[in-house]
C-alpha positions, -999 to +999 in steps of 0.1 A: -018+153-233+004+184-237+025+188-269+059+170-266+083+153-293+085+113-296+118+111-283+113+128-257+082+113-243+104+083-252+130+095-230+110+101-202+090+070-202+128+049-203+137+071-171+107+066-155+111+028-154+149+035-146+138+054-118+110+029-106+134+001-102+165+014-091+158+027-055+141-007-047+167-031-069+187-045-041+155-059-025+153-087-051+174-109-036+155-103-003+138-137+011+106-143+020+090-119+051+062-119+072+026-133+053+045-145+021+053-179+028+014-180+047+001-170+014+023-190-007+011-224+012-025-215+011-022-217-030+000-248-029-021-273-052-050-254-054-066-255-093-081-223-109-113-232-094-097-233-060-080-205-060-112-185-075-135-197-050-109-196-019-102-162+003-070-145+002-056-151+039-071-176+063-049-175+098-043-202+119-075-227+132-099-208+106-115-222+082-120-190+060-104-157+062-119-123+056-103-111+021-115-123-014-083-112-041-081-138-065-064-114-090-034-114-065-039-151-058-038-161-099-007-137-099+010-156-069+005-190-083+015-179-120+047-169-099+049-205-081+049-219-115+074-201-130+100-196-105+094-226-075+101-211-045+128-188-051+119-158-038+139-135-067+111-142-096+083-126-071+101-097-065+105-095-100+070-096-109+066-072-081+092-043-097+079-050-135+039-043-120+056-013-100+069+001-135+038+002-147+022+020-125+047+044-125+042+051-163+004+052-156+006+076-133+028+098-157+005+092-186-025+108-160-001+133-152+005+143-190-036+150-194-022+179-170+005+195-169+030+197-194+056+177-203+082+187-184+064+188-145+045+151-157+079+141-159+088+154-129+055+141-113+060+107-125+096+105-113+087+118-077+059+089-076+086+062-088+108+073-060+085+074-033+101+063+001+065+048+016+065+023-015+090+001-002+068-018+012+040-025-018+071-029-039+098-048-015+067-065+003+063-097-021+024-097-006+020-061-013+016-066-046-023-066-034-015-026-034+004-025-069-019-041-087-050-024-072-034+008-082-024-004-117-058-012-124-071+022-110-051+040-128-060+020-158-094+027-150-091+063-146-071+063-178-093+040-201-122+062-184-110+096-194-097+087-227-129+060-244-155+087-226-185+093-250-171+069-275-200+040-260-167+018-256-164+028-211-174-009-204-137-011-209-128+010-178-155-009-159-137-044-162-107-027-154-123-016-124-136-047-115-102-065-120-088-034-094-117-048-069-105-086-075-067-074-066-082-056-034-112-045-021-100-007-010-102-003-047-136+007-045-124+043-037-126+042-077-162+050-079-150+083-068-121+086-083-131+088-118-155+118-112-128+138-092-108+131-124-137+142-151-136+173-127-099+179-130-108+173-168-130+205-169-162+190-165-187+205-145-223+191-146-233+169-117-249+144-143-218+141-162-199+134-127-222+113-111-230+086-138-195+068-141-197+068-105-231+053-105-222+027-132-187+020-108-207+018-081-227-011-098-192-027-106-177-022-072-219-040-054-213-067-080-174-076-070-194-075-031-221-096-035-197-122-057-175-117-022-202-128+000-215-157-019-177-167-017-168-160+019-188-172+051-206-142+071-182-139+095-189-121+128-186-084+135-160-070+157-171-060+187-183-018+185-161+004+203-169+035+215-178+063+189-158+091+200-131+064+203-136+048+169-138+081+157-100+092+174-088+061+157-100+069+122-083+109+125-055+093+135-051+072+107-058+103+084-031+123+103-006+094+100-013+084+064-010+124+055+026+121+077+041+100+058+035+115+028+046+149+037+074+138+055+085+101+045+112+096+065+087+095+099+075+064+080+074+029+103+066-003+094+044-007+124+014+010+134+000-002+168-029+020+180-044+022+215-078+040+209-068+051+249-038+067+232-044+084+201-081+098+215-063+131+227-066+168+217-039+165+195-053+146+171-083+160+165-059+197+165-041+186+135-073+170+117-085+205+119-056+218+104-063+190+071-097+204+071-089+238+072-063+232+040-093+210+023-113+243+026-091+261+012-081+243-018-120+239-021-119+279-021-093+283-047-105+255-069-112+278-097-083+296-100-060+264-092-072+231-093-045+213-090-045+215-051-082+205-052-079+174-070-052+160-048-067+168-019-100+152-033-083+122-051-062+113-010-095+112+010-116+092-017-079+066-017-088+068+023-121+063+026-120+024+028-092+027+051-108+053+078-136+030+073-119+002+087-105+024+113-140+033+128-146-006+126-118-011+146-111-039+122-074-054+113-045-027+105-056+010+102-022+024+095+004+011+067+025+024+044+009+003+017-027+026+022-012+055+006+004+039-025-028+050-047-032+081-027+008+088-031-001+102-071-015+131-060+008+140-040+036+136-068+008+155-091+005+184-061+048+187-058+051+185-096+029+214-101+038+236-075+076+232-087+065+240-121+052+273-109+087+282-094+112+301-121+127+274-145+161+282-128+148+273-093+123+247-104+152+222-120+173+220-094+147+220-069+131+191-085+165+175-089+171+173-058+141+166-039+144+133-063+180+125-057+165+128-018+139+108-020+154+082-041+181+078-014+157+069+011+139+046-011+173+032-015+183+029+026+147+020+030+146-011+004+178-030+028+153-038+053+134-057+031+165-075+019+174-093+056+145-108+070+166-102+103+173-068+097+132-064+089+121-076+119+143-059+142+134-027+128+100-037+132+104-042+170+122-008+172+093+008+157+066-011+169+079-019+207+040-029+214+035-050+191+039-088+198+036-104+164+069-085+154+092-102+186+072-137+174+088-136+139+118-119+150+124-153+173+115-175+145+143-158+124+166-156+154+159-198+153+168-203+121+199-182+123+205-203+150+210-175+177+190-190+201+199-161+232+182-137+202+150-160+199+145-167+238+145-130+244+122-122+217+100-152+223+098-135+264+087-105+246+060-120+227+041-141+251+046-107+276+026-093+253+004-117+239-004-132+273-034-154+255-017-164+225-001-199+222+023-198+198+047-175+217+043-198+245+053-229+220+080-213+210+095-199+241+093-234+258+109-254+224+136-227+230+144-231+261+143-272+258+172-261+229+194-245+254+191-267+281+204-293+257+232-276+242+243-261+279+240-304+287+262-315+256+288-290+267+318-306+285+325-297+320+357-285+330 
């Protein structure tokens, strides 16, 4: 940590927190969206030993689902406890873990730059348009408290090294795997972060990442004793699953260069994104990987964020070429998002001190003001949803809840439209089908109980 007084590390830590909750505040009194209430019901008198042996999300007519968090779960039903069902205490618990992470990410920053750019990398990280959703997202917090606990790792890692005392980054570790199971990019992101450290010998960077490795097989094998063996997905193509997976590293590097191309939904077509394109503008990554690789020595900076966002990817891209569940979401980059506040921090800092300050200033206030437009959507479940169809015209699960919010605003021309949507697009589904029929059975009646003239 560079040399700074008390107050002003003081200071800074006060506005990072300021900073962390402001842009995201007025989605507190936001309702429940999308898998919350699902989640909530599946933890609804469960006891500890329930909720430590059940999965995460099971979906309708399954007996188990695919995800093992109990971390998030415990966290969840804490919530329940406290608050009932009103929504307001989640999102609290949601913004006070965001904080958090916000200060961990500046204490990491501080083992690297100077006060003054940690700040500014810290701040950039709290304001971060593509967090909206871990933050606003009451069942995000999978995502916050993964990263927390990475971070926590990293930190408790770097700091207890050689003392005989790293068991304590391992549990911390483990407790990152039991929030989510992408955490296990943290078997390489402690060596990447010994390198940025200074350290150099291949032993010295390969045995926390053996002994996390260890950590992250033990949190697996616990999962499969929990979980049935549930069957693969059927294999795609390879050049196809392949397409898939650059395209989810192009997009994920999108919205963290330029935020406000961010969507909240992602529907891919392997048919679609298997072009030329793609695979152009992968090239171009690798061709700035290389390069950072090249000037490592002299700037290292650029390195380790380019090292630290593939190793945050790697689970993801893996489940791309699986063709398995969501391959693009804001949420994927939250861990991955430090090192791109890191990367901006320090190549500000390397501008003249009268360019650097307003620069910084105002690529905050800019960022911050998306955060801020971004956070309403979260705040009307309406509003969400018809966003999400905007941005996701393919995708048939968004008109489904879109219609179910349209019913219980009672605008039933909104929810028969959206219901047609749905089942046009999920021809073999059901519950669009349900839906659209209960609808229409809800018009006919009220066009009945009119009086004729």
């Amino acid at each position: 940590m560079r040399s700074a007084s008390r107050a002003t590390l003081l200071s800074h830590a006060a506005l990072i927190v300021l900073l962390a909750i402001l842009p995201f505040a007025r989605a507190i009194r936001g309702p429940f969206i999308w898998d919350d209430r699902y989640l909530l019901s599946q933890i609804q008198n469960q006891d500890l030993s329930g909720i430590l042996r059940g999965s995460f999300i099971e979906r309708p007519g399954e007996s188990r689902g695919d995800y093992y968090r109990p971390l998030v779960s415990l966290s969840l039903a804490a919530d329940t406890a406290i608050w009932g069902e009103t929504p307001m205490g989640f999102h609290l618990t949601n913004m006070g873990i965001y904080a958090l992470c916000a200060l961990a990410a500046w204490l990491l920053a501080l083992r690297w730059l100077s006060a003054g750019p940690a700040f500014t990398a810290a701040a950039i990280f709290a304001v971060y348009p593509v967090h909206c959703e871990p933050v606003c997202w009451i069942s995000g917090r999978t995502d916050l408290l993964a990263g927390l606990f990475i971070l926590l790792t990293v930190l408790t890692y770097l700091r207890l090294r050689g003392s005989g005392k790293e068991y304590v980054a391992l549990l911390f570790a483990l407790m990152a795997l039991l929030a989510k199971e992408s955490a296990a990019a943290i078997v390489l992101l402690v060596p990447i972060s010994l390198w940025m450290e200074g350290e150099r010998k291949f032993k010295s960077l390969a045995l926390p990442g053996v002994a996390l490795a260890v950590v992250a097989g033990t949190y697996f094998g616990i999962r499969a004793l929990t979980l049935p063996v549930t069957p693969p997905h059927p294999p795609g193509s390879l050049p196809g699953q392949l397409s898939v997976a650059a395209y989810s590293l192009l997009m994920h590097f999108q919205m963290l260069a330029l935020p406000s191309t961010a969507r909240l939904g992602y529907p891919v077509v392997t048919e679609e994104v298997a072009n030329l394109s793609t695979w152009f503008f992968v090239a171009g990554l690798l061709s700035i990987a290389i390069f950072a690789w090249q000037e490592r020595r002299a700037h290292p900076v650029p390195w380790f964020s380019t090292a630290w966002f593939g190793a945050c990817l790697l689970p993801v891209l893996g489940s791309a070429v699986g063709l398995s569940g969501t391959v693009v979401a804001q949420r994927y980059v939250f861990t991955a998002s430090i090192a791109a506040a890191i990367l901006l921090a320090w190549a500000l800092s390397r501008l003249p001190v009268t360019l650097a300050r307003p620069f910084a200033a105002g690529l905050i206030a800019a960022l911050m003001a998306l955060s801020f437009s971004r956070a309403g959507l979260w705040a009307d479940d309406l509003v969400f949803w018809r966003q999400m169809v905007a941005d996701a015209p393919t995708m048939g699960w968004g008109y489904y809840n879109l219609g179910n919010v349209a019913v219980e605003r009672q605008n039933l021309p909104l929810a028969l439209n959206s219901y047609k949507a749905a089942a046009a697009l999920m021809p073999d589904e059901r519950l669009p089908q349900n839906a659209l029929e209960e609808v229409r059975e809800l018009l006919a009646a009220q066009t009945r109980s009119q009086p004729r003239r």
